[in-house]
C-alpha positions in Angstrom: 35.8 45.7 -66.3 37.3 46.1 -69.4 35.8 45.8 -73.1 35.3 42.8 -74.8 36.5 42.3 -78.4 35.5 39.3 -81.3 37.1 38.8 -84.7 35.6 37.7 -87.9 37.4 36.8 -90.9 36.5 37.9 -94.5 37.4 38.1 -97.9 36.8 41.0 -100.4 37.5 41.6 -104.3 38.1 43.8 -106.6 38.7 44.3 -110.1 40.3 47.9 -109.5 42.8 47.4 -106.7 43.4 45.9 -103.4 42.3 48.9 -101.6 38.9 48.6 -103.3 38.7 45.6 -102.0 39.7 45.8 -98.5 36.8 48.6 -98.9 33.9 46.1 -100.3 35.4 43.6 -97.5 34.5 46.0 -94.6 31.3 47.6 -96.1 29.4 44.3 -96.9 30.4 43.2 -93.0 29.2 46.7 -92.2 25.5 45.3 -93.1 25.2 42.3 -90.5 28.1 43.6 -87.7 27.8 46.7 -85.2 30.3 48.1 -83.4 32.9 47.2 -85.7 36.7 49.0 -84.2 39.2 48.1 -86.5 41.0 45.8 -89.7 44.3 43.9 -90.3 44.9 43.1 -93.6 46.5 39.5 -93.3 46.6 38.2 -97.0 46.8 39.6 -100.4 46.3 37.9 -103.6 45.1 38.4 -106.6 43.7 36.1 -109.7 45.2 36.2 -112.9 43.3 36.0 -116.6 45.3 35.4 -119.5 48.4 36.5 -118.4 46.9 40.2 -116.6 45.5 40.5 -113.2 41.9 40.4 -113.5 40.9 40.6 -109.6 42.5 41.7 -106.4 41.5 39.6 -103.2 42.4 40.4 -99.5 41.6 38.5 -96.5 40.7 40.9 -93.6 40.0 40.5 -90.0 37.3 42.9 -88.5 37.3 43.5 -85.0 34.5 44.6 -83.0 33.1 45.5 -79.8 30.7 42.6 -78.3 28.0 44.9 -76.9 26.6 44.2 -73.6 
């Protein structure tokens, strides 16, 4: 039988860059999930403070192996 696979949906920030945050995304999930395989990036945005960017947000999904 082959493996079995869940997703989970999360949202990191950042005030340095989106990058930062897809990190913080996938190392705060790192605390609760194991076996974690892979990310998609499926949103970027960012909020804006008088007139300048002030935080980077991405929405990532984190797949991971259901153990048996």
């Amino acid at each position: 039988m082959g493996s079995v696979y869940k997703k989970i949906e999360v949202v990191g920030t950042s005030t340095e860059s989106f990058d930062d945050a897809v990190r913080a995304a996938v190392a705060k999930a790192a605390e609760s999930v194991e076996a974690m395989s892979w990310f998609e990036v499926v949103e970027q945005r960012g909020r804006l403070q008088d007139g300048k960017v002030a935080e980077f947000q991405v929405t990532v999904k984190i797949g991971f192996k259901v153990l048996d």
